[in-house]
N, C-alpha and C positions, 0 to 999 in steps of 0.2 A: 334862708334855710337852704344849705345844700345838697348834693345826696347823700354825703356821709351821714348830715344829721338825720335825714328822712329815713336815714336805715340803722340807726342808732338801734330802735326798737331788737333788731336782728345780733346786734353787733354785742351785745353786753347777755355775760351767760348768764344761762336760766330764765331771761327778762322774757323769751315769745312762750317757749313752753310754759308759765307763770301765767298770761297774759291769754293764753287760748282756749277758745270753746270746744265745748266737744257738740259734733253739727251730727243729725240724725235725717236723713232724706224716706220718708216711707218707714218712720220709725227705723232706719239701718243707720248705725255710725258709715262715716266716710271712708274709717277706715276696713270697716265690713264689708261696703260693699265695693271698694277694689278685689278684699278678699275674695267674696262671692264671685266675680268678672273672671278674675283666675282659676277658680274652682271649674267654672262654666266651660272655658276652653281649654284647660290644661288639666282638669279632672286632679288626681292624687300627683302632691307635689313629688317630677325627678331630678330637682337639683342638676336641670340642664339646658337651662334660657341661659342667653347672654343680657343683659340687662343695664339698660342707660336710664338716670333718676337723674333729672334738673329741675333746680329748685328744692332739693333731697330737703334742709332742713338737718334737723338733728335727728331726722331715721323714723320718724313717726309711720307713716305708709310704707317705708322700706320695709320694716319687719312683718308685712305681711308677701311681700315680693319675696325675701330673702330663701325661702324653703325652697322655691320655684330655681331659683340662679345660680349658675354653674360659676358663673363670673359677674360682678357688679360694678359697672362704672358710677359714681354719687358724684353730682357736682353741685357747690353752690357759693354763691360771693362771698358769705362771710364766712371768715377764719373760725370764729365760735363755731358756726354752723356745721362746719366740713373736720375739725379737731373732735366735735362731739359722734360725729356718725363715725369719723374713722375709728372713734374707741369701739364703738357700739360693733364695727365690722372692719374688724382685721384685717381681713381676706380681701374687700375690697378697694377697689382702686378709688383714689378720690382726687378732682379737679376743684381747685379754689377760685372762680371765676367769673364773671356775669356767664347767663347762659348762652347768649349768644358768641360769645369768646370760646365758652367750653366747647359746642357744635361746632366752631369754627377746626380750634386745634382737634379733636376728634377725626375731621375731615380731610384734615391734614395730615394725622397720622394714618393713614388710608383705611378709615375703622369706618368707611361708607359701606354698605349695607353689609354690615357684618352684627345687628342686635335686633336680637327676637323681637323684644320690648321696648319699646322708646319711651319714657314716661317724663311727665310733667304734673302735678299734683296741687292746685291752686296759686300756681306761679308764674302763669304763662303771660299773663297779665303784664307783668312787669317790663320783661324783654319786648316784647311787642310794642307797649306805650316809650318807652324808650326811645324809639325811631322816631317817635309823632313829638315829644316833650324831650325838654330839658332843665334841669334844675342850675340855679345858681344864685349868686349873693343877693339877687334880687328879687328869688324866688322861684316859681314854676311858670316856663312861658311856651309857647309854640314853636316849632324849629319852622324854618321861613319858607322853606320846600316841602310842602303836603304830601305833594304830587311822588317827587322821589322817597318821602319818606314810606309811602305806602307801598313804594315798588320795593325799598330794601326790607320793608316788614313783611311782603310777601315772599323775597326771598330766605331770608327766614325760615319757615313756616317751609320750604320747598329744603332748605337744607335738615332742618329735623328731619323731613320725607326718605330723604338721600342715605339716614344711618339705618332707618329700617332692614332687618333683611327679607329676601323673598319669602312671604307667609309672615310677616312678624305682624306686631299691630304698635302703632302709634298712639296712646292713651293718655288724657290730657281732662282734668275736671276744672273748671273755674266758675266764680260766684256766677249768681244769674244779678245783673244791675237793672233788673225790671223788679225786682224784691221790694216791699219797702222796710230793709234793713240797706238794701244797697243804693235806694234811691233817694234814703236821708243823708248816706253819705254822699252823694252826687251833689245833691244839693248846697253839703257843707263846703266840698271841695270846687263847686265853682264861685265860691266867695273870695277864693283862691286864685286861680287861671279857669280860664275857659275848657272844657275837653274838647279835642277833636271830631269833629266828623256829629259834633249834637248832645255828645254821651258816653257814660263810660262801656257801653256795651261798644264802642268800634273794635275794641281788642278783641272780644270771638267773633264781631264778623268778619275780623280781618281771616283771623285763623281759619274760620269755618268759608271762608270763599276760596281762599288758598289750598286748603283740602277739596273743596268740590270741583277746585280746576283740576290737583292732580287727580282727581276720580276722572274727570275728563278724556284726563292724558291717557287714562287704561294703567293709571299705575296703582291702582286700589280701586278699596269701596270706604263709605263712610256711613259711619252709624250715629244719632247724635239725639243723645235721649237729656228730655229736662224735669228735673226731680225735685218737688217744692219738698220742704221742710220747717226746723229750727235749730237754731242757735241755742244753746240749754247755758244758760252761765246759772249759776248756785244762789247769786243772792242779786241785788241792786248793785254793791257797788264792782263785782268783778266785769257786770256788764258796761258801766260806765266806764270803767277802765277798756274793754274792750273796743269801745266808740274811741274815746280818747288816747289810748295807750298804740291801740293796733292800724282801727283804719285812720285817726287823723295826725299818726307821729307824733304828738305835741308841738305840731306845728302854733310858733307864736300865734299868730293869727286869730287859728280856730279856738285856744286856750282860751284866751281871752274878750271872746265873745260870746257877751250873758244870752243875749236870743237865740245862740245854736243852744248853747248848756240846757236854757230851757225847751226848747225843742227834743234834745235827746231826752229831759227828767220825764215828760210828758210822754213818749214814744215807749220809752220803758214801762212808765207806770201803765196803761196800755197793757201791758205783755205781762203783767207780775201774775205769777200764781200762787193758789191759796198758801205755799206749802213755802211763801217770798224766792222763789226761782223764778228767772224769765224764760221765757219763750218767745224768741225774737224772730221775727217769719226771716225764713232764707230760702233760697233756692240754689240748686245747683246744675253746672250743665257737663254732661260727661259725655265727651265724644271720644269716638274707637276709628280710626284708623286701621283698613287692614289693607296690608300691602300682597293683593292676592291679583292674579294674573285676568283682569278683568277684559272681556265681558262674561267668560267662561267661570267665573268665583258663582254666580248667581243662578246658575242652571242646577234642575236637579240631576243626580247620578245618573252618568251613561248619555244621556246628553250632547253634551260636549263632545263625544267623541262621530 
C-alpha cells in the first residue's frame, strides 16, 4: 500500500464528505465550536483577519472562518480537495501541497509573520507522522533516524509558529488517541507497523512540546483544552464504513481480517441507539496558540507597565 493509495479516501470526489461524521464535543458540532472560539475573540465578524487553513479539505470549517477573513490562504494535497474549496471561495488563494511543503513555500514567499490565524483542523496528524513513517510497496515502516525525525518534526511545528503574526493565534484540533474510538483504531493499525514513540498520541505531544518550548522562548502562550464527545453516524453501516472507509483506508490487510471486522461489529453494537444511530465515544483536543508578547500577555491591566 502506498501513499497515494492511503489517500485514495481523499482523492476520489465526494468519497470523504460521503464518508464523514458529524462529531459533537459538549453536545457543540466541531464545526461550532471553532465558530464559538472566533466569536470569543473577535466578537461580530470584520472581514479583516488574514487567514492560513492546512488541511482546509473541501471548506468544511473554513465557512465558518470565512466572515472573519480579509484574505484566505486554503492549502491541502489533494487536487479534489483544493478544486472543491477554490469553487466554494473564489477570492481565496489556494496551495495544492502536503502541509509541510505548503509552510515551507509560504515562508519562502516572505508571508512569515504576516496571518492573524494560522489553522490546522484535524490534520496535523498527518504532517507530523510523516517525519516518524513512511509509506511504500512494502507497507508502513519506521524511517531509521528517530532522533532527527523528531528534530525535523519540531521544526515544523516552529515553522507554523514563524507565519503567526504578532497577537495572531495558532489554532489546531486533533482526535484524542486515548478515546476508545481512537484506541481501536491503534490497535488495528499496529497489526500493520508499529507507531512511534508507544502510540498514536506522539503526534500532539510532539506539537504540544514544540509549542511549550516556543511559550518558553516568550514568543506565546498556550492554551490546550480536551473535550470528550461522539461521533454521530445515522445507522450501522455508515459507521462501519467510517472505521473501514476513513481511519483504516482499506488497507488490504485490515479488510481482510475477520477478528478486527468482528471487533469493530461488536464496538458498534455497543454504541447503537434506540433510534439504530451510533454513538461512538470520541474526544477531541483543541489547542490555541497565541503569539502575544509573553510574560506581559498574562498580567492584569496596567500591570505591565
Amino acid at each position: 500500500m502506498t501513499n497515494e493509495t492511503f489517500r485514495a479516501v481523499y482523492e476520489t470526489p465526494g468519497t470523504y464528505d460521503r464518508l464523514l461524521l458529524r462529531h459533537f464535543y459538549g453536545g457543540t458540532e466541531d464545526v461550532d465550536l471553532v465558530a464559538d472560539w472566533l466569536t470569543e475573540h473577535y466578537a461580530a465578524p470584520a472581514a479583516d483577519l488574514k487567514v492560513a487553513e492546512f488541511g482546509c479539505g473541501t471548506g468544511r470549517i473554513t465557512d465558518a472562518m470565512a466572515p472573519y477573513a480579509a484574505t484566505m490562504a486554503l492549502a491541502d494535497y489533494g487536487e479534489v480537495m483544493v478544486s472543491a474549496v477554490a469553487r466554494k471561495f473564489p477570492g481565496a488563494e489556494t496551495i495544492c501541497a502536503d502541509t509541510s511543503d505548503a509552510v515551507a513555500q509560504l515562508l519562502a514567499a516572505e508571508r512569515a509573520r504576516t496571518f492573524d490565524l494560522v489553522t490546522a483542523f484535524w490534520s496535523l496528524s498527518y504532517p507530523i507522522g510523516e517525519f516518524f513513517e513512511e509509506f511504500s510497496a512494502a507497507g508502513v515502516r519506521l524511517r531509521n533516524d528517530q532522533a532527527r525525525a523528531a528534530d525535523q518534526a519540531g521544526e515544523f511545528v516552529r515553522d507554523l509558529v514563524r507565519l503567526v503574526a504578532p497577537g495572531g493565534h495558532l489554532l489546531a484540533m486533533l482526535f484524542d488517541a486515548e478515546s476508545p474510538e481512537q484506541q481501536l483504531v491503534t490497535r488495528a493499525w499496529e497489526k500493520v507497523a508499529p507507531f512511534p514513540r508507544g502510540g498514536r498520541a506522539y503526534t500532539r505531544e510532539v506539537l504540544i512540546d514544540a509549542l511549550r518550548a516556543a511559550e518558553s522562548r516568550g514568543e506565546g502562550t498556550l492554551s490546550h483544552t480536551r473535550l470528550g464527545g461522539v461521533a454521530w453516524a445515522p445507522d450501522r453501516d455508515a459507521a462501519h464504513e467510517w472505521f473501514f472507509g476513513v481511519h483504516f483506508k482499506h488497507h488490504p490487510q485490515l479488510m481482510k481480517d475477520s477478528e478486527l471486522a468482528r471487533e469493530v461489529d461488536d464496538f458498534l453494537e455497543s454504541f447503537e441507539m434506540a433510534n439504530g444511530g451510533v454513538a461512538i465515544p470520541s474526544g477531541v483536543h483543541f489547542i490555541d496558540f497565541h503569539a502575544v508578547a509573553h510574560p506581559y500577555a498574562s498580567l492584569p491591566i496596567g500591570l505591565e507597565s
